[in-house]
Structures are given as structure tokens and as C-alpha cells.
DRENPAGU-266469 format. One record per residue: x, y, z of N, C-alpha, C in turn; residue number from 0; residue in one letter. Coordinates in steps of 0.2 Angstrom, whole numbers, m for minus. Layout:
N
PT; X; Y; Z; X; Y; Z; X; Y; Z; NUM; a
...
//
This chain:
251
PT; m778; 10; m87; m777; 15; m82; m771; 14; m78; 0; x
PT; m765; 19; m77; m760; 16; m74; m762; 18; m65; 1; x
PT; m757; 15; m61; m759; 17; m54; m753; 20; m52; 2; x
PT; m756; 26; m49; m749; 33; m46; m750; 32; m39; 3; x
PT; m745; 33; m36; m742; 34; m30; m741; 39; m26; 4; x
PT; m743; 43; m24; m741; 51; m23; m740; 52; m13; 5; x
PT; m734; 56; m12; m734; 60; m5; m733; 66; m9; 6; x
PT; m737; 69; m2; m738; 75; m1; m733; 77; 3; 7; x
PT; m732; 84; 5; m725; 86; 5; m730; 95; 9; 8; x
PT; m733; 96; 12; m736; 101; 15; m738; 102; 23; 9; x
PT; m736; 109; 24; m736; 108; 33; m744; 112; 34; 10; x
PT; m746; 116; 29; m754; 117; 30; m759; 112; 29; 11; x
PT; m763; 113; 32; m770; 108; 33; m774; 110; 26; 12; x
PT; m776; 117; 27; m781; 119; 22; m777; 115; 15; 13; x
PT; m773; 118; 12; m767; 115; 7; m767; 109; 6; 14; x
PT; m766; 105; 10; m766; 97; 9; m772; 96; 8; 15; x
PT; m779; 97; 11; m787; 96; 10; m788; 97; 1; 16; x
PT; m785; 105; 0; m787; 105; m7; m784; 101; m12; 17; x
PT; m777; 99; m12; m774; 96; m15; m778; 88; m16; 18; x
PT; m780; 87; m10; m781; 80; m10; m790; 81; m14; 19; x
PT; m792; 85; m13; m800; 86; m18; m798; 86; m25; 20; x
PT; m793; 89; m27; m789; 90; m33; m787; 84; m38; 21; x
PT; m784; 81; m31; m783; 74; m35; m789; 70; m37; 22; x
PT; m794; 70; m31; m801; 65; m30; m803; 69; m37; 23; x
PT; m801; 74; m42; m805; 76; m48; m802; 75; m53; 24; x
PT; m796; 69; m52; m794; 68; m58; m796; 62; m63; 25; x
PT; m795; 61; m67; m798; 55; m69; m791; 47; m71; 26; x
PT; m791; 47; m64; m783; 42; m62; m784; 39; m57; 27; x
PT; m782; 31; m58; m780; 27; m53; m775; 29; m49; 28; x
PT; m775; 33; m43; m774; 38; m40; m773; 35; m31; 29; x
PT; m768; 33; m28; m766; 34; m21; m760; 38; m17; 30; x
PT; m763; 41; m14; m758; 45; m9; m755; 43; m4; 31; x
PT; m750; 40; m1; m747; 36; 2; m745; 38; 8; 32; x
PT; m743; 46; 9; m740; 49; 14; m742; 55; 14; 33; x
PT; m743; 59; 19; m742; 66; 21; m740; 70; 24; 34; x
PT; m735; 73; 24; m730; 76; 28; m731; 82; 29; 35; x
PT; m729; 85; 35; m729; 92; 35; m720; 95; 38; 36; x
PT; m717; 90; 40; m711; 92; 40; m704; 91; 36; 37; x
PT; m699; 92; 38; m694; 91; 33; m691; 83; 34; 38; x
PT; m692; 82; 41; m689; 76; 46; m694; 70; 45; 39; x
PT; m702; 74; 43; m707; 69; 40; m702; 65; 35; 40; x
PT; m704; 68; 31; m703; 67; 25; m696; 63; 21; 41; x
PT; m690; 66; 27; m685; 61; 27; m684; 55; 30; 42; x
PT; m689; 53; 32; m691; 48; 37; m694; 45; 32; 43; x
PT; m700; 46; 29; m705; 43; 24; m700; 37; 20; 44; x
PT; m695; 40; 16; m690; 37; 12; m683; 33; 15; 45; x
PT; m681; 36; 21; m678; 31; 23; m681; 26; 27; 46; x
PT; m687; 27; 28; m690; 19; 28; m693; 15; 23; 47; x
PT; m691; 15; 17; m691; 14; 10; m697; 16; 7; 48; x
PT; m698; 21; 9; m705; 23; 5; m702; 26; m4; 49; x
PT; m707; 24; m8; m706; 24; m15; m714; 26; m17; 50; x
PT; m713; 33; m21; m720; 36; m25; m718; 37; m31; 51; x
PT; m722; 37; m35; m721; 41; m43; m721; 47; m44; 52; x
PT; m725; 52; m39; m726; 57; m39; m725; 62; m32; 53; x
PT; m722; 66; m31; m720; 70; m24; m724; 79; m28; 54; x
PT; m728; 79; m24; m731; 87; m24; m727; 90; m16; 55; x
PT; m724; 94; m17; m721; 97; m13; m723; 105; m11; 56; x
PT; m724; 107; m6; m723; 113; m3; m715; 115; m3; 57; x
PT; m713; 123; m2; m705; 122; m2; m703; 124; 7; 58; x
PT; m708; 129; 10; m706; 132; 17; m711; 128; 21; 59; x
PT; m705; 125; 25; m711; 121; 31; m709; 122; 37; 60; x
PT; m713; 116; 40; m712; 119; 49; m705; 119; 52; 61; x
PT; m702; 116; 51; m694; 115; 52; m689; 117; 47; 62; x
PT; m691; 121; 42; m686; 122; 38; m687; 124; 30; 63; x
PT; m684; 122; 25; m683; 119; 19; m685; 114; 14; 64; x
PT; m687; 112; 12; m689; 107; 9; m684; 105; 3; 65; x
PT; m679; 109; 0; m673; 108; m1; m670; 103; 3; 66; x
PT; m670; 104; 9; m665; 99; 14; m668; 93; 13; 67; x
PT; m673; 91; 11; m673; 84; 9; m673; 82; 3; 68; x
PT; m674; 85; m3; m667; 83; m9; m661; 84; m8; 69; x
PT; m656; 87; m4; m650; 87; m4; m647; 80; 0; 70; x
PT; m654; 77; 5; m650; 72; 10; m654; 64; 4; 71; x
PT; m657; 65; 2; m661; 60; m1; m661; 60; m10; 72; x
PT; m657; 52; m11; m656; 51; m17; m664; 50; m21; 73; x
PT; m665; 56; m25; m673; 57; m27; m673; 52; m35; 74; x
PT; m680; 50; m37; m679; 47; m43; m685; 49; m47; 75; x
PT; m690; 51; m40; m697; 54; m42; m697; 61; m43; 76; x
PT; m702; 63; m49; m701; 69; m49; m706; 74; m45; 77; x
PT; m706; 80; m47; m710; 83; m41; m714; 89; m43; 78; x
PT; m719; 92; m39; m725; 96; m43; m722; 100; m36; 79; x
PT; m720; 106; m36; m719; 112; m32; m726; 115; m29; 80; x
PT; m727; 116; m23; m732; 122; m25; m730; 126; m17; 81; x
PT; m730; 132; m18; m726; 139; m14; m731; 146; m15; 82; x
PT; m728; 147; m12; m732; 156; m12; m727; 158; m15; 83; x
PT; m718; 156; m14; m716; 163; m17; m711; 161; m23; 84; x
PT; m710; 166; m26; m708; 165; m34; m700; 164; m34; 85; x
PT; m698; 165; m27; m690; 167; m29; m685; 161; m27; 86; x
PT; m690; 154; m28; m688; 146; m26; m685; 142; m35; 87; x
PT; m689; 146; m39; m688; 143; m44; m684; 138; m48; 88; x
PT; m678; 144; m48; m672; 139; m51; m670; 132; m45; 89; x
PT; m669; 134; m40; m668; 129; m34; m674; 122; m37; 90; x
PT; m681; 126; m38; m685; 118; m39; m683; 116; m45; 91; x
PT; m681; 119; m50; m679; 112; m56; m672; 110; m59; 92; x
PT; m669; 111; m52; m662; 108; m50; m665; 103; m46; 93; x
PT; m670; 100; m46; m672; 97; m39; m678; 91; m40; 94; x
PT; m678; 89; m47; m682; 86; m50; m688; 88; m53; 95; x
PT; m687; 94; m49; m695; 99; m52; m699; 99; m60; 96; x
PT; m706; 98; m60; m706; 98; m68; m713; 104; m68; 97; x
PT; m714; 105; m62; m720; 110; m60; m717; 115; m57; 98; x
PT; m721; 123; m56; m719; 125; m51; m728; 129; m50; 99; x
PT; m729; 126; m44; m739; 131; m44; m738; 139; m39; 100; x
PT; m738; 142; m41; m739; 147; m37; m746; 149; m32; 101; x
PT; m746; 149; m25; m752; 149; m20; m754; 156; m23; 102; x
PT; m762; 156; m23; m766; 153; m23; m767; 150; m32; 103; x
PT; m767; 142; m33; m769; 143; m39; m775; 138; m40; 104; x
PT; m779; 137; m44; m782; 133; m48; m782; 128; m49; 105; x
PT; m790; 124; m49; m787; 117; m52; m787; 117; m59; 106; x
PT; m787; 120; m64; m786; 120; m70; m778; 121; m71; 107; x
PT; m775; 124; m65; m770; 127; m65; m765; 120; m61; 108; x
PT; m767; 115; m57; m767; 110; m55; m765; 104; m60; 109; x
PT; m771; 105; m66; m773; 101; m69; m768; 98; m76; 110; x
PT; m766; 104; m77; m760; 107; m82; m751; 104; m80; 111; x
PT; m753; 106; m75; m747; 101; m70; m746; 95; m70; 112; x
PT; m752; 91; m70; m755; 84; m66; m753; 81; m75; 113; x
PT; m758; 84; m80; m756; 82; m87; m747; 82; m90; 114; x
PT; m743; 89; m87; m735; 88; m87; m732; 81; m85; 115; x
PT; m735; 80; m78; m732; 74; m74; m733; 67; m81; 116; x
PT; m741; 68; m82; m739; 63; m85; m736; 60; m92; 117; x
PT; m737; 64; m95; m732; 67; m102; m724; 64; m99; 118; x
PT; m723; 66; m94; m715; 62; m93; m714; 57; m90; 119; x
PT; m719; 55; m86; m723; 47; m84; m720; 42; m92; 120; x
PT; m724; 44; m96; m726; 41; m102; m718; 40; m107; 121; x
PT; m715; 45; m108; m709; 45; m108; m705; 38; m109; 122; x
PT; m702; 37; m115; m698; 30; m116; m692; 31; m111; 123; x
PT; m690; 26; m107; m683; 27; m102; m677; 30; m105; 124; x
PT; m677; 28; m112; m671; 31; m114; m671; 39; m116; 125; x
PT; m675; 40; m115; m676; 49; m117; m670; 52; m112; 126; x
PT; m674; 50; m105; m670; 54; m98; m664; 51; m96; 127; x
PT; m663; 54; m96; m654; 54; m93; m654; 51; m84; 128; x
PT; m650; 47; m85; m649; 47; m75; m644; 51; m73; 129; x
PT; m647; 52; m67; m642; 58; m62; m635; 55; m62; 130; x
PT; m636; 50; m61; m628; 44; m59; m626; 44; m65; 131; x
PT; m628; 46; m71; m624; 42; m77; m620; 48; m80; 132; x
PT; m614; 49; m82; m612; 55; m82; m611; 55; m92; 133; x
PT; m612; 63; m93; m613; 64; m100; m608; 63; m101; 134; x
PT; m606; 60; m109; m601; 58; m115; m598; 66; m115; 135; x
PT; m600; 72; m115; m598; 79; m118; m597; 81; m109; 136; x
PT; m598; 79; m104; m598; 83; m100; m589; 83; m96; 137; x
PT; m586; 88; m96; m579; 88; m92; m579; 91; m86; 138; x
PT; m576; 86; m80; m574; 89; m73; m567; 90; m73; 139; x
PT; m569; 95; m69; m562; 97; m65; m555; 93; m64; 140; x
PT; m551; 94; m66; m545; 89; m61; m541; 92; m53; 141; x
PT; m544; 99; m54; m543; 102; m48; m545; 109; m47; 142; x
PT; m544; 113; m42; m548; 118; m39; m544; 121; m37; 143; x
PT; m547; 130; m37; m542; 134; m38; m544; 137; m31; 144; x
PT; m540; 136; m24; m541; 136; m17; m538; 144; m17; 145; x
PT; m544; 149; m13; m542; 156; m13; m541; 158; m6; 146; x
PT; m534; 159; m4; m534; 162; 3; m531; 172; 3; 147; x
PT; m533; 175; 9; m531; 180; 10; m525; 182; 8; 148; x
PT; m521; 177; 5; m512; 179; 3; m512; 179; m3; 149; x
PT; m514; 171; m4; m512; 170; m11; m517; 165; m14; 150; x
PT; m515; 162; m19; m522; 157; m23; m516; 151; m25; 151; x
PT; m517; 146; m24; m516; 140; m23; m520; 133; m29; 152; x
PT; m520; 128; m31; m521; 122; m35; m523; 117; m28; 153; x
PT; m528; 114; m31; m529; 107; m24; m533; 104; m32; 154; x
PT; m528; 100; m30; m530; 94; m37; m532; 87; m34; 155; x
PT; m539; 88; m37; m544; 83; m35; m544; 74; m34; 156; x
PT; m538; 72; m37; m536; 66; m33; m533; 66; m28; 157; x
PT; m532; 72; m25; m528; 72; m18; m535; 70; m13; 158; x
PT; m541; 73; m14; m545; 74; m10; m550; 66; m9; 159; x
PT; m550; 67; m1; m552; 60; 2; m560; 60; 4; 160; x
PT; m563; 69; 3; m570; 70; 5; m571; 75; 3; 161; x
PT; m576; 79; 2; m579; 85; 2; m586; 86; 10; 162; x
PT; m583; 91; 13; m589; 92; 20; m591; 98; 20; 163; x
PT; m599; 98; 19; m604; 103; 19; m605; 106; 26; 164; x
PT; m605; 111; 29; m607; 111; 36; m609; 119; 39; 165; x
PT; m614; 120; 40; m615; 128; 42; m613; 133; 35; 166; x
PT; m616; 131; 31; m614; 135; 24; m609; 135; 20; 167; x
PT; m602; 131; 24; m598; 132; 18; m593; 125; 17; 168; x
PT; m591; 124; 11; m589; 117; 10; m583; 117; 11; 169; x
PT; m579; 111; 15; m571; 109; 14; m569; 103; 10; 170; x
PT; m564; 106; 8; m560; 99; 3; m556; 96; 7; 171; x
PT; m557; 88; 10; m551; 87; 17; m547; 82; 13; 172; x
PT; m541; 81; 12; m536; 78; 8; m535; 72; 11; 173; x
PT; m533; 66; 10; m533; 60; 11; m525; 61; 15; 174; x
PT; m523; 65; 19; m517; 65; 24; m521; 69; 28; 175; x
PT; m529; 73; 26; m529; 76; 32; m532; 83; 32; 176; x
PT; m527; 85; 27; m528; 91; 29; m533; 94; 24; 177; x
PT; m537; 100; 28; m544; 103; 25; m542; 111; 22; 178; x
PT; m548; 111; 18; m545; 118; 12; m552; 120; 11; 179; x
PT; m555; 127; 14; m559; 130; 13; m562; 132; 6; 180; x
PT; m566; 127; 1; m569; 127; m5; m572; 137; m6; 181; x
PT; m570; 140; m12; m574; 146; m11; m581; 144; m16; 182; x
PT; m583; 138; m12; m591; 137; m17; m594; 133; m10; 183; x
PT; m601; 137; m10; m605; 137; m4; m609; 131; m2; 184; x
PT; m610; 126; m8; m615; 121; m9; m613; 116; m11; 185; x
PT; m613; 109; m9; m610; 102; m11; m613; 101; m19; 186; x
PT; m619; 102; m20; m622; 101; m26; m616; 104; m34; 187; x
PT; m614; 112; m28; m611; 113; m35; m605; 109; m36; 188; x
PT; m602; 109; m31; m597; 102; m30; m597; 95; m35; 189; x
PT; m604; 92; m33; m605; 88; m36; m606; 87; m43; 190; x
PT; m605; 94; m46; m608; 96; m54; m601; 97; m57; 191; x
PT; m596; 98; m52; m588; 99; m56; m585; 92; m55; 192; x
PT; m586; 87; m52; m584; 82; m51; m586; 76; m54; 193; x
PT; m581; 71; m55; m585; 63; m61; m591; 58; m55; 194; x
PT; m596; 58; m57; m599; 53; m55; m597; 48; m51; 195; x
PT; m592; 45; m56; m588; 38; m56; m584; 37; m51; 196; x
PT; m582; 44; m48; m576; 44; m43; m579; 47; m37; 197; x
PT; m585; 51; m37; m585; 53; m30; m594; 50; m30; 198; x
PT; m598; 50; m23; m603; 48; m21; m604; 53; m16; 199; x
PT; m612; 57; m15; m615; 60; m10; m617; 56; m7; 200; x
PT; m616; 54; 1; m618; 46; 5; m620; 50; 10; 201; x
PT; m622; 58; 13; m627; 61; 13; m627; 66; 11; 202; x
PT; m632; 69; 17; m633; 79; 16; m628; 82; 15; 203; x
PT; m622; 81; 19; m615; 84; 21; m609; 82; 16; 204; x
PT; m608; 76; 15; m601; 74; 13; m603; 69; 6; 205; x
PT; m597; 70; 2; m597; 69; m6; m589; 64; m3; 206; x
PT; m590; 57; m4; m583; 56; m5; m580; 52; m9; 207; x
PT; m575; 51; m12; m568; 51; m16; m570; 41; m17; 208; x
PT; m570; 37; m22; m570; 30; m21; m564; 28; m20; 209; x
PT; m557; 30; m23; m551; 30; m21; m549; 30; m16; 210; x
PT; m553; 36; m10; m550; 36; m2; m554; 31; 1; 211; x
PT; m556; 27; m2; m561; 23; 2; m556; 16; 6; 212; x
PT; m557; 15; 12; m551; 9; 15; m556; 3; 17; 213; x
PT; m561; 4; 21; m566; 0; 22; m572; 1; 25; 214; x
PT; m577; m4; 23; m582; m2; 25; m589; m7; 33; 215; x
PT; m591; m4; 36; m594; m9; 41; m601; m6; 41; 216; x
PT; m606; m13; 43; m614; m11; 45; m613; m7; 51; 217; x
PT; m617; m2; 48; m617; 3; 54; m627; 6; 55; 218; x
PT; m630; 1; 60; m635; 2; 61; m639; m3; 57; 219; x
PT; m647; m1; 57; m652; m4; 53; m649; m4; 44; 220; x
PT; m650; 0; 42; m649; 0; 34; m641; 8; 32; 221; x
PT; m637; 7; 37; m632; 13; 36; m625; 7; 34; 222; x
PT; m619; 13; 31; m614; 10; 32; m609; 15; 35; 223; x
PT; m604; 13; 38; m598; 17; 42; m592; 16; 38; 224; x
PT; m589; 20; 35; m586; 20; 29; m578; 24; 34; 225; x
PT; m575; 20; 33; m566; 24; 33; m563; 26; 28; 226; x
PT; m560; 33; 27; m557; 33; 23; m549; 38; 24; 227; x
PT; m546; 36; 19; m539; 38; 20; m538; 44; 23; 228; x
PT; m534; 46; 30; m530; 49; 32; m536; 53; 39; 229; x
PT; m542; 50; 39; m548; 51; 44; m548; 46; 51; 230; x
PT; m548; 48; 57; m550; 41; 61; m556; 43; 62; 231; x
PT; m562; 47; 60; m567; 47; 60; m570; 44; 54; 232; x
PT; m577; 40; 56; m582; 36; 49; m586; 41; 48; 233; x
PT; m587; 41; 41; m592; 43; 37; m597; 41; 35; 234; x
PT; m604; 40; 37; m611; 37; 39; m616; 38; 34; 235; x
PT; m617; 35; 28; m622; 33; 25; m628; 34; 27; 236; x
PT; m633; 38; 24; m638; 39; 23; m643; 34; 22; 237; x
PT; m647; 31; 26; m651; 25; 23; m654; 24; 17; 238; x
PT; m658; 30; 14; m657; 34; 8; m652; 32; 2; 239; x
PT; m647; 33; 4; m642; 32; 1; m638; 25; m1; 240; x
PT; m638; 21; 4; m634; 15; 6; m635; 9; m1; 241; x
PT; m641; 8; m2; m642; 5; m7; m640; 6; m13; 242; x
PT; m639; 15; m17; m634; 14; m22; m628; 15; m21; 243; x
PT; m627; 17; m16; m619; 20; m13; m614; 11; m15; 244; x
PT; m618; 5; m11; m615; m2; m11; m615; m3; m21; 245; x
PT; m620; m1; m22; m621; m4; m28; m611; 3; m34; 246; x
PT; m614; 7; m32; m609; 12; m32; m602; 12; m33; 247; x
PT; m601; 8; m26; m592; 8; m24; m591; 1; m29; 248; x
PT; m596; m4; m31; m592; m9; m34; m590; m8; m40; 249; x
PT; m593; m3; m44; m592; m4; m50; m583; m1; m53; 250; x
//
């Protein structure tokens, strides 16, 4: 019998009790390591090196999102959703999602889930594909088709020194400097038109260019301060992050 690891990811009481009766009924070497009711929990949990097999997540919590913690947090584990509302979906298995439970449900209804997880548990490594390793058929962009009130313009992707996510919308800043307001709302999709190889999410907010990269210094407990061409401001590593980010830039 193998041993799972599990956080919990829910900001109600009742919810986490039953959940955690749920698991007491499974027939699994079975510990829950953490329980979270916030967003800031939870991003905490892992940038102090917390590692599970399993994240059962709620999606609306007391602070926020739960989104916001896979978009700031380089995730490996997969995750069993559970929500009241049905209109998170595609967001959860963009998100590692491999469940999605609708409140109120069942432990049969649980149980079925719990069996999905392990089915992909069980899984030969070479089946899954890593989020880092980019597909042989997949093609990115070489540039972007920048749309102002006048006219539409080209912003060709080696020019760019970083992508910055901020209050809903994203900018492409050029390694001279100068920023060009992306008409796509979300870094993710960003990082879906872009090579692996060449750019790194190093957090929440910013995606940057390993070409603009000039140098780097410890910055904090487990962060790095990163300079890059035509910025006098450092871009700061995600603790989260930092570990494949080094591993990342040297390849």
C-alpha cells in the first residue's frame, strides 16, 4: 500500500470535516499534511517547501481565488476541485485539475475521484508529458500583432525583455524599455504562445526572456533578484519558483 500526502485547500469548517471523514473511509495509507482556508495559506504552505501527491482544492475562498495560487506556484501535483459552481471548469483542468466535485456531493461521488487520482498515480512517467518540456509538433509565435486605436503594428518576440501581468492586463516591455499593451488578458495565455526554452514564469506577474537576462543576485531566504536588459528595476523570484528557474537559466 502506497503513502499519499494530501492538503486540503478549503476555507469552510463543515467541508474540510467531511472531506477529511471521506478520506478516514478510504482504504489508503493516507496523510493530510495541511489545511488551508486562504489563498496566502496555501502559498505559504509551498513556498516553505511543502510537497503532496494530492491537493483537493475548493475554488472561492476567503481572500480570493484559488486560481491565484496556481498561477503564482509552480504546481507538479494534481488536484481534485470541489466548488459549488459549475462555471470554474475549464479554468480547473487548465490547472492540473483531474476532478471536478460539485457541492453537495457524495462519497461515492468522492470515491470515484479518489479512484481517477489514483489511476494517474499509477501511470508510467513517460505517459505524462511535463509542463516544462515543450511538444516536438507544437509552434510559438515569433511575434505579436500589437493593436492600437490608430493602427496594428508587429512586436517580434526577441525584442521582448519580459511580459508584466498587472490589474488584468498584460505588457510586453522590450529590452530598450519600452512597454506595448498585449490585447490578451492573462500571462498563461502568454505563456502558451511562447517556447519553454526561452521564457520562464518566475511569478504571478512576469514571464521573462532568458536572452534579457544580465545578472542575477540572492535576494532574501530562497528568492532571486534578477536584472534584465534595458530595466533598472529587479525582477524577484518566487520561492516557489527559484529552484527550477536556476535549474532553468542554465540549460
Amino acid at each position: 500500500m502506497m503513502h499519499i500526502d494530501i492538503l486540503i485547500i478549503e476555507d469552510e469548517l463543515p467541508a474540510r470535516r467531511k472531506l477529511l471523514r471521506y478520506l478516514g473511509q478510504l482504504q489508503d495509507d493516507i496523510q493530510v499534511l495541511a489545511e488551508c482556508a486562504t489563498v496566502d495559506e496555501a502559498i505559504s504552505f509551498f513556498e516553505d517547501g511543502g510537497k503532496v501527491d494530492l491537493i483537493i482544492s475548493d475554488i472561492s475562498l476567503q481572500d480570493g481565488n484559488a486560481f491565484d495560487i496556481y498561477q503564482e506556484i509552480a504546481l507538479k501535483s494534481p488536484i481534485i476541485f470541489t466548488t459549488a459552481y459549475n462555471t470554474f471548469m475549464l479554468e480547473a483542468f487548465e490547472s492540473n485539475g483531474i476532478d471536478y466535485l460539485l457541492k453537495p456531493f457524495t462519497f461515492d461521488r468522492f470515491e470515484k475521484a479518489w479512484r481517477k487520482f489514483l489511476l494517474f498515480r499509477n501511470q508510467p512517467p513517460n505517459i505524462l508529458t511535463s509542463p516544462t518540456e515543450p511538444s516536438s509538433s507544437q509552434v510559438y509565435k515569433n511575434r505579436f500583432i500589437i493593436n492600437t486605436a490608430k493602427d496594428s503594428y508587429f512586436l517580434e518576440v526577441d525584442s521582448i525583455a519580459y511580459f508584466l501581468a498587472e490589474e488584468g492586463i498584460v505588457r510586453a516591455i522590450e529590452m530598450n524599455g519600452k512597454s506595448h499593451l498585449m490585447g490578451i488578458s492573462t500571462l498563461k495565455e502568454i505563456e502558451e504562445n511562447v517556447s519553454p526554452t526561452q521564457f520562464f514564469r518566475i511569478n504571478r506577474s512576469e514571464l521573462v526572456h532568458k536572452k534579457a537576462i544580465v545578472r542575477m543576485e540572492r535576494y532574501g531566504k530562497n528568492n532571486l533578484a534578477i536584472q534584465v536588459s534595458g530595466q533598472d528595476k529587479k525582477l524577484i523570484t518566487s520561492q516557489s519558483a527559484t529552484a527550477d528557474f536556476r535549474a532553468w537559466v542554465q540549460k
